[in-house]
N, CA, C and O atoms as a GROMACS GRO file, in nm:
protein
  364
    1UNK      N    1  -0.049  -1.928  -0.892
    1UNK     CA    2  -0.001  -1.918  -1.030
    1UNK      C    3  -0.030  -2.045  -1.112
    1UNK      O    4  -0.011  -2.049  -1.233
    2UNK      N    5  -0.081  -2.157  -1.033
    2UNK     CA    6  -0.076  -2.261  -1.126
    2UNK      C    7  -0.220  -2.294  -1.190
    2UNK      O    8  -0.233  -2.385  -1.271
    3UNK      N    9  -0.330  -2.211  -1.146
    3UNK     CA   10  -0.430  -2.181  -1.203
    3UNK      C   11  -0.478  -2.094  -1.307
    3UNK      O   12  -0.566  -2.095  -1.392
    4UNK      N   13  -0.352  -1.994  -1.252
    4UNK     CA   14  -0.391  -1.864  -1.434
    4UNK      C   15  -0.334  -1.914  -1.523
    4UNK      O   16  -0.228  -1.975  -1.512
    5UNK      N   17  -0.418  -1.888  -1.656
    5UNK     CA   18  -0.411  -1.934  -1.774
    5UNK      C   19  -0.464  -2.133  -1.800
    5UNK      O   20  -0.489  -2.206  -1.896
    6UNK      N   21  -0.458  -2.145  -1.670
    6UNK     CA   22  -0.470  -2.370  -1.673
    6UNK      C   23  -0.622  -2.344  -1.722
    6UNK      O   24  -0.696  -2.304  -1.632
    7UNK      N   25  -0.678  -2.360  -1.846
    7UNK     CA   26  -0.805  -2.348  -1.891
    7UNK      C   27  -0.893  -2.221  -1.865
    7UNK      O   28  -0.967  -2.222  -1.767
    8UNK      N   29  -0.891  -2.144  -1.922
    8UNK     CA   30  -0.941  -2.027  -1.951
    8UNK      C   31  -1.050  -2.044  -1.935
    8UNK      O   32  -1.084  -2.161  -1.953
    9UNK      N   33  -1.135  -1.968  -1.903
    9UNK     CA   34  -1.285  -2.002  -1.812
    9UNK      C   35  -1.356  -2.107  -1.770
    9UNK      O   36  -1.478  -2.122  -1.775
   10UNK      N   37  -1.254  -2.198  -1.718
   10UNK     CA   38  -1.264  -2.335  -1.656
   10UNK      C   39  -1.150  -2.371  -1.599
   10UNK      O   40  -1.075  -2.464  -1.627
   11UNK      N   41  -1.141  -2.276  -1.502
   11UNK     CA   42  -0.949  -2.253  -1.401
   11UNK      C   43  -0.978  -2.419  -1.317
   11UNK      O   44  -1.089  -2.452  -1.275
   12UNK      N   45  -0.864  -2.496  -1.309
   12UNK     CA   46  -0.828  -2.625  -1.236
   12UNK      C   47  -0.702  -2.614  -1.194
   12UNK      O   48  -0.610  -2.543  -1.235
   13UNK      N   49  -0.710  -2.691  -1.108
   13UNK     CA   50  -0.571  -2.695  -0.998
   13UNK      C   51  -0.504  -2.803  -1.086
   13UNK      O   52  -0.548  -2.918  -1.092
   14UNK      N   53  -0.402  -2.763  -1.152
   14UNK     CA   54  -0.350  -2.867  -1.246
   14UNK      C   55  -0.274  -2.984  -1.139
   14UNK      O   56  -0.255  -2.977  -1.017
   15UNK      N   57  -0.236  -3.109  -1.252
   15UNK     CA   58  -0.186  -3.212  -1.160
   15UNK      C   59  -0.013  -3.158  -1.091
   15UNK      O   60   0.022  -3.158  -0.973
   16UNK      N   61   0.076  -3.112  -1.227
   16UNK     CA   62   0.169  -3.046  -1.173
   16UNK      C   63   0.170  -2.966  -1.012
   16UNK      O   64   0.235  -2.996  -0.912
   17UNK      N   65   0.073  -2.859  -1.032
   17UNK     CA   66   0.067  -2.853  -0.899
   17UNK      C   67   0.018  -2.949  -0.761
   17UNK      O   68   0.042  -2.901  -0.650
   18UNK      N   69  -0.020  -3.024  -0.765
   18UNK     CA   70  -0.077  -3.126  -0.674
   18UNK      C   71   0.070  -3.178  -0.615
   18UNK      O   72   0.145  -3.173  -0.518
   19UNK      N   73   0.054  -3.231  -0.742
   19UNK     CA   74   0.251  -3.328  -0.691
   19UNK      C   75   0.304  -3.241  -0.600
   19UNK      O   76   0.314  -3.267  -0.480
   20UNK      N   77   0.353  -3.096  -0.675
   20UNK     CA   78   0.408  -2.992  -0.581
   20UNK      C   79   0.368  -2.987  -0.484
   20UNK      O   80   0.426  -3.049  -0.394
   21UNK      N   81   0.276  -2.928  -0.460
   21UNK     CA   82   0.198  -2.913  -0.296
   21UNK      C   83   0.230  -3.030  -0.243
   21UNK      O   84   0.332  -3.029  -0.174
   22UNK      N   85   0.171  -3.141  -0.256
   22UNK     CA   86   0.193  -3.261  -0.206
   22UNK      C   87   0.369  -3.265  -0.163
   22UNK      O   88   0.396  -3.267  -0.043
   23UNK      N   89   0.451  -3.266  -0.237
   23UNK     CA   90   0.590  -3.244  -0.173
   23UNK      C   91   0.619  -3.124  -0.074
   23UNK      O   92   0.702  -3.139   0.016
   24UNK      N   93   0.556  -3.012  -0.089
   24UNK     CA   94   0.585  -2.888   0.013
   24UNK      C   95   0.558  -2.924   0.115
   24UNK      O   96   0.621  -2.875   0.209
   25UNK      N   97   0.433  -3.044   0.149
   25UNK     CA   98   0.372  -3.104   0.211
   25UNK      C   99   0.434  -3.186   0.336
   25UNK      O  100   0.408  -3.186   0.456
   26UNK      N  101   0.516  -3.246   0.266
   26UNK     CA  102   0.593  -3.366   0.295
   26UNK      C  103   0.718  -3.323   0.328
   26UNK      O  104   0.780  -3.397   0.404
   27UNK      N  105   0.798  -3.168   0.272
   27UNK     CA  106   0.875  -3.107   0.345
   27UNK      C  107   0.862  -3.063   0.522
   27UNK      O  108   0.917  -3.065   0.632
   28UNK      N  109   0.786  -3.039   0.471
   28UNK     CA  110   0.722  -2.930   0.602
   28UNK      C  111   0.735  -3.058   0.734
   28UNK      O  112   0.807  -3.054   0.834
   29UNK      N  113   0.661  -3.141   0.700
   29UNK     CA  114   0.642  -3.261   0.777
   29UNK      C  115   0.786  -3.308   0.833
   29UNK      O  116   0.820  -3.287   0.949
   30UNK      N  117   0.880  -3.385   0.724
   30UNK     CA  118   1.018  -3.401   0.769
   30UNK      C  119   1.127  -3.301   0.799
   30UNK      O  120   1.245  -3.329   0.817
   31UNK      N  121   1.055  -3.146   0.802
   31UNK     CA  122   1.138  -3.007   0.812
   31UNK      C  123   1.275  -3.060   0.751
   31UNK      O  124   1.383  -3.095   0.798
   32UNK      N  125   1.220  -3.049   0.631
   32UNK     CA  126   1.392  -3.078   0.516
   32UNK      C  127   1.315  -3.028   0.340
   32UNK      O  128   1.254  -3.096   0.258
   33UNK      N  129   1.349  -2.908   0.342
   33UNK     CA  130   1.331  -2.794   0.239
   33UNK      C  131   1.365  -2.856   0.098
   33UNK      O  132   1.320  -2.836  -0.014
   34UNK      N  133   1.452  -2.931   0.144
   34UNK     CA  134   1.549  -2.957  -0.004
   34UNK      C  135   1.499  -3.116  -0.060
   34UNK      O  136   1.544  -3.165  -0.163
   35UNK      N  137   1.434  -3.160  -0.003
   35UNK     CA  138   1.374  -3.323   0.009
   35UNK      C  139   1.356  -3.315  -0.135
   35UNK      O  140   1.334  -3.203  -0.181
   36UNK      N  141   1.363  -3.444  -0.235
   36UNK     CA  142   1.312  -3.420  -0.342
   36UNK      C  143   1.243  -3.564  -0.440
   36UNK      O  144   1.322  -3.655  -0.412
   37UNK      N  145   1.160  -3.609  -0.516
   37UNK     CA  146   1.083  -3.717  -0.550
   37UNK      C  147   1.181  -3.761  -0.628
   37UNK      O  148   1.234  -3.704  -0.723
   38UNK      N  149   1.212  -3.913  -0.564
   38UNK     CA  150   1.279  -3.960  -0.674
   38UNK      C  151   1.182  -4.055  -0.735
   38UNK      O  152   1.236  -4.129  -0.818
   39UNK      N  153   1.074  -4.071  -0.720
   39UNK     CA  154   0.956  -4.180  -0.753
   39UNK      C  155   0.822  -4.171  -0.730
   39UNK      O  156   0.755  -4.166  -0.627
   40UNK      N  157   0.784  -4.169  -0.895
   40UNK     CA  158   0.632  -4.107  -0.833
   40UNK      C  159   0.526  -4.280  -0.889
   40UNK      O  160   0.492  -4.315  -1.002
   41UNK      N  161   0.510  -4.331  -0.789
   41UNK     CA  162   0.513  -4.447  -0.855
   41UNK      C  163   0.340  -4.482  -0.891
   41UNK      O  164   0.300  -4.550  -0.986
   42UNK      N  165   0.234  -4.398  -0.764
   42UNK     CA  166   0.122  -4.353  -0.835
   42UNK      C  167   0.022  -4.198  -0.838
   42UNK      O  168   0.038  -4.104  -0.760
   43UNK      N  169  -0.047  -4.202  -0.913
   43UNK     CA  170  -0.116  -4.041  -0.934
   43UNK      C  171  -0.227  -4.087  -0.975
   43UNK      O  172  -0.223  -4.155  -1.078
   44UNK      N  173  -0.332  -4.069  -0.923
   44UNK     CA  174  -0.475  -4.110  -0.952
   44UNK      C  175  -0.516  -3.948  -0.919
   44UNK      O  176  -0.488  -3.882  -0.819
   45UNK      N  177  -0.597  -3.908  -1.045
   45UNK     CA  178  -0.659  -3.731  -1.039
   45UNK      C  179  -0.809  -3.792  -1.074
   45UNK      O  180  -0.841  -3.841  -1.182
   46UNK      N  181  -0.865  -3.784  -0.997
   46UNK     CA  182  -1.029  -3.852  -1.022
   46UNK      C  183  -1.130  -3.754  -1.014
   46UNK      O  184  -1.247  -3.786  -1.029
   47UNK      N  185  -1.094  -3.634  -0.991
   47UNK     CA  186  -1.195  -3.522  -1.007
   47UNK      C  187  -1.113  -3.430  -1.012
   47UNK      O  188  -1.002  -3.436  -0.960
   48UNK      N  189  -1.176  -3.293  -1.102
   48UNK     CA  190  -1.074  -3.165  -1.115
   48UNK      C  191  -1.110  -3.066  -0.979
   48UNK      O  192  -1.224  -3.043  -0.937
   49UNK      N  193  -0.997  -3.019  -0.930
   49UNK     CA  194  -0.994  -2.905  -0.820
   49UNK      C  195  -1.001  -2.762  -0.877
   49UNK      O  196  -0.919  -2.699  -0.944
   50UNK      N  197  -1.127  -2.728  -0.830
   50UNK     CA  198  -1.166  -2.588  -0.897
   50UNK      C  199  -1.146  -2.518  -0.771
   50UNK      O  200  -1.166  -2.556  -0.655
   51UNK      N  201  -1.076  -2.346  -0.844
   51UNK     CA  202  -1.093  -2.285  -0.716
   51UNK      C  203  -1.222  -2.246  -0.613
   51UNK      O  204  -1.343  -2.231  -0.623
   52UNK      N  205  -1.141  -2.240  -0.533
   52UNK     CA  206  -1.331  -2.200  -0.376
   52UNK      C  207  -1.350  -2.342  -0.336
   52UNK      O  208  -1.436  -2.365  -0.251
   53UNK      N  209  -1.275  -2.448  -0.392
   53UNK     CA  210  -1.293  -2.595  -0.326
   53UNK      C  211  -1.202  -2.542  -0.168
   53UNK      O  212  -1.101  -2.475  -0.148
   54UNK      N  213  -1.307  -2.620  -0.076
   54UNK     CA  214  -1.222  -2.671   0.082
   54UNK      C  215  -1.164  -2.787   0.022
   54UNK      O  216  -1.224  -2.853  -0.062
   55UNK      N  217  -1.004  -2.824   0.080
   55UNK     CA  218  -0.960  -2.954   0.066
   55UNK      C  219  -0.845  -2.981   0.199
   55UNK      O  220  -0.767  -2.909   0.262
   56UNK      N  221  -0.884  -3.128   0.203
   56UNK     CA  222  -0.830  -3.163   0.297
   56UNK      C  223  -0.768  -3.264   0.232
   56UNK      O  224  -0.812  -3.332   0.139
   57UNK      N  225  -0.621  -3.271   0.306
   57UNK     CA  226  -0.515  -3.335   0.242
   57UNK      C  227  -0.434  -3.393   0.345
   57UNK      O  228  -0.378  -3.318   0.426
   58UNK      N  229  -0.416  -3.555   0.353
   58UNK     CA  230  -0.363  -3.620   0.426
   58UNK      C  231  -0.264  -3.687   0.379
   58UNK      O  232  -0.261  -3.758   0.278
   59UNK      N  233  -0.161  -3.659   0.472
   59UNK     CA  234  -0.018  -3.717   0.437
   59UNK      C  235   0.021  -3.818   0.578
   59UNK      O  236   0.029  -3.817   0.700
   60UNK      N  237   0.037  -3.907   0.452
   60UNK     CA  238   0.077  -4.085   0.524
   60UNK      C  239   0.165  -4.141   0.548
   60UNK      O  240   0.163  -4.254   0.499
   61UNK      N  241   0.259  -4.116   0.612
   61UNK     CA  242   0.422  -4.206   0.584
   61UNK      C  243   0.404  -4.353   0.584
   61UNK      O  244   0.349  -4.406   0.681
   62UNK      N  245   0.450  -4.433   0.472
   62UNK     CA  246   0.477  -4.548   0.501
   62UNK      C  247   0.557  -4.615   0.517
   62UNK      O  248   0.560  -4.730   0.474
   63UNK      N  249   0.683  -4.535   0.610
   63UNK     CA  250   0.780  -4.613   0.621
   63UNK      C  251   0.907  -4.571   0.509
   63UNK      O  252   0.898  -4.527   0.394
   64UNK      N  253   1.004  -4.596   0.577
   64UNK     CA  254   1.129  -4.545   0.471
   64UNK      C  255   1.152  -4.433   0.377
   64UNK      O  256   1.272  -4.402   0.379
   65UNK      N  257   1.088  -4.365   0.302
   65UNK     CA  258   1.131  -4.240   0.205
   65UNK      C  259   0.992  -4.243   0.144
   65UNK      O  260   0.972  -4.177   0.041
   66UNK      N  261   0.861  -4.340   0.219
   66UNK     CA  262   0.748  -4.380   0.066
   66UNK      C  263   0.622  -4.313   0.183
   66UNK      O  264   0.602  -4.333   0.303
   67UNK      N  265   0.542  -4.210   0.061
   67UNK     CA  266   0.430  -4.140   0.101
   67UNK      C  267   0.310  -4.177   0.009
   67UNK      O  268   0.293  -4.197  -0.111
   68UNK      N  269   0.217  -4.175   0.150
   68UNK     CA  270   0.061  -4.160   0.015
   68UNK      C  271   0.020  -3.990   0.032
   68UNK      O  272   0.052  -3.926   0.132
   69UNK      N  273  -0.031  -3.951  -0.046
   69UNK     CA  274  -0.058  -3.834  -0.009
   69UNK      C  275  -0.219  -3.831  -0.073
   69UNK      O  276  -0.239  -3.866  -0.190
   70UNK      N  277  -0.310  -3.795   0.000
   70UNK     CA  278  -0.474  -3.850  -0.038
   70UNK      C  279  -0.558  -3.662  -0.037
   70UNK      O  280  -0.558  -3.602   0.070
   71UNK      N  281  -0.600  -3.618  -0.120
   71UNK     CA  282  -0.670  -3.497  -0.164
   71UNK      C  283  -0.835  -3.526  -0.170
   71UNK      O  284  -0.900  -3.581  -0.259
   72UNK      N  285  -0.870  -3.479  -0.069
   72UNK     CA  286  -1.081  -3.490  -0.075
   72UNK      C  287  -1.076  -3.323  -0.031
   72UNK      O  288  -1.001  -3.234   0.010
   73UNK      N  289  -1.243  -3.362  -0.080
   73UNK     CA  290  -1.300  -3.250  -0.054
   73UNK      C  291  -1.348  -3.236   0.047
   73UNK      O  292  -1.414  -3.338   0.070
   74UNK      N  293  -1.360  -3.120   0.179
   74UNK     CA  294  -1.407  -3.102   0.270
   74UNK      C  295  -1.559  -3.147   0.264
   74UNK      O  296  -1.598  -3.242   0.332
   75UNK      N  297  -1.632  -3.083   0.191
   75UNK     CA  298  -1.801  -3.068   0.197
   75UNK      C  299  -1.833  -3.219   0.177
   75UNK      O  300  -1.890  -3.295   0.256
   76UNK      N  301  -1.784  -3.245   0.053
   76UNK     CA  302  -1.867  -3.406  -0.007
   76UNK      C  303  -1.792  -3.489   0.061
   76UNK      O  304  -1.835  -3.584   0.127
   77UNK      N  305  -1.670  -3.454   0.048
   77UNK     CA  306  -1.577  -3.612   0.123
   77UNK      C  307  -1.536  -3.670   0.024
   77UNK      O  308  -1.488  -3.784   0.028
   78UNK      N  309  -1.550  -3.598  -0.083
   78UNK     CA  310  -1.499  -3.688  -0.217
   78UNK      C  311  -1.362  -3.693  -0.214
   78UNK      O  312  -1.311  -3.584  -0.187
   79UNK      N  313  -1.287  -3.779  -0.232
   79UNK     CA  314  -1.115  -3.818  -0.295
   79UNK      C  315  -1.128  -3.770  -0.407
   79UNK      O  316  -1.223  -3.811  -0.473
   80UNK      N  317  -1.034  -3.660  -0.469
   80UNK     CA  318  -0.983  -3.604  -0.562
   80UNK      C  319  -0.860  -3.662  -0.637
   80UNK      O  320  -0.840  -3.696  -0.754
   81UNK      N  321  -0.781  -3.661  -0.516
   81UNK     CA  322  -0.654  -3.728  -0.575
   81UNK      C  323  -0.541  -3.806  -0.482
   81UNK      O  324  -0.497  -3.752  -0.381
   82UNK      N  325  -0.502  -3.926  -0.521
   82UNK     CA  326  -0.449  -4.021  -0.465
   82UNK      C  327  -0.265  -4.015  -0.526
   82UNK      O  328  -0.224  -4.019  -0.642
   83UNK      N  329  -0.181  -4.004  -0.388
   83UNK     CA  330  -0.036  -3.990  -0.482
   83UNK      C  331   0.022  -4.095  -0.383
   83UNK      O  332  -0.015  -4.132  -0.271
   84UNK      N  333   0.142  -4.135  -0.473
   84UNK     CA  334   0.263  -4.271  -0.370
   84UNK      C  335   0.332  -4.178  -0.436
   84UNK      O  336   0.318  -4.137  -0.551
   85UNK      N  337   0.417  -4.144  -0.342
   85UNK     CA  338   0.546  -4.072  -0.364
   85UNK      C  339   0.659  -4.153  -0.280
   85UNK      O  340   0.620  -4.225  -0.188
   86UNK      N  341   0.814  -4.142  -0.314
   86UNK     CA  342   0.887  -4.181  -0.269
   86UNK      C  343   1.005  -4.091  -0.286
   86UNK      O  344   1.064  -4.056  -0.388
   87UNK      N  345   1.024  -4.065  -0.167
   87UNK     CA  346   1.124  -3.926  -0.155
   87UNK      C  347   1.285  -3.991  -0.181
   87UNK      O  348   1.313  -4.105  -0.146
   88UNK      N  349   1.392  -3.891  -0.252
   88UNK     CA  350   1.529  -3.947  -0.211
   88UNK      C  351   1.588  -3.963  -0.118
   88UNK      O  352   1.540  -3.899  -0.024
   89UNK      N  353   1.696  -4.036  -0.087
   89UNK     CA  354   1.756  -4.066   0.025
   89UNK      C  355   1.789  -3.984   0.105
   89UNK      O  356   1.744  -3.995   0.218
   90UNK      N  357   1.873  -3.880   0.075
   90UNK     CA  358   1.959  -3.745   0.168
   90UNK      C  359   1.795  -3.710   0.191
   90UNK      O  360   1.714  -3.655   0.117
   91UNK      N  361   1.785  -3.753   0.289
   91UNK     CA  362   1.648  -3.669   0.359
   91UNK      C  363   1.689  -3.594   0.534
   91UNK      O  364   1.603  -3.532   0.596
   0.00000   0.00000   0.00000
């Protein structure tokens, strides 16, 4: 859903969704559903994610509540998008 209508014959994986995913992400990982960003402290979107992209997406803990979360492309290897997230406490 976060592609229909995001530019009309030029569909992109908007950043909104990234963040998201990126947190579903990071749920899944600490199996805690309810986890939620209290700090998004960076977002680097350096290329747009069109659909039919492979992506591979690596999630980094660094310790305490703080994530990188890094978006490339399978084929090229290109970095798409770079996130520091920092989750709230009740984790």
């Amino acid at each position: 859903p976060y592609i229909d209508g995001h530019f009309p014959g030029l569909p992109v994986f908007p950043a909104v969704g990234i963040v998201d995913a990126s947190l579903h992400f990071i749920r899944g990982i600490i199996r805690n559903p309810h986890a939620q960003i209290l700090k998004l402290s960076g977002a680097k979107f350096l290329s747009p994610i069109a659909p039919g992209r492979t992506l591979r997406v690596h999630v980094i803990p660094l310790g305490g509540h703080n994530w990188d979360v890094l978006w490339s492309d399978v084929q090229t290897q290109k970095e798409l998008a770079v996130l520091k997230i920092q989750l709230n406490a009740e984790q």
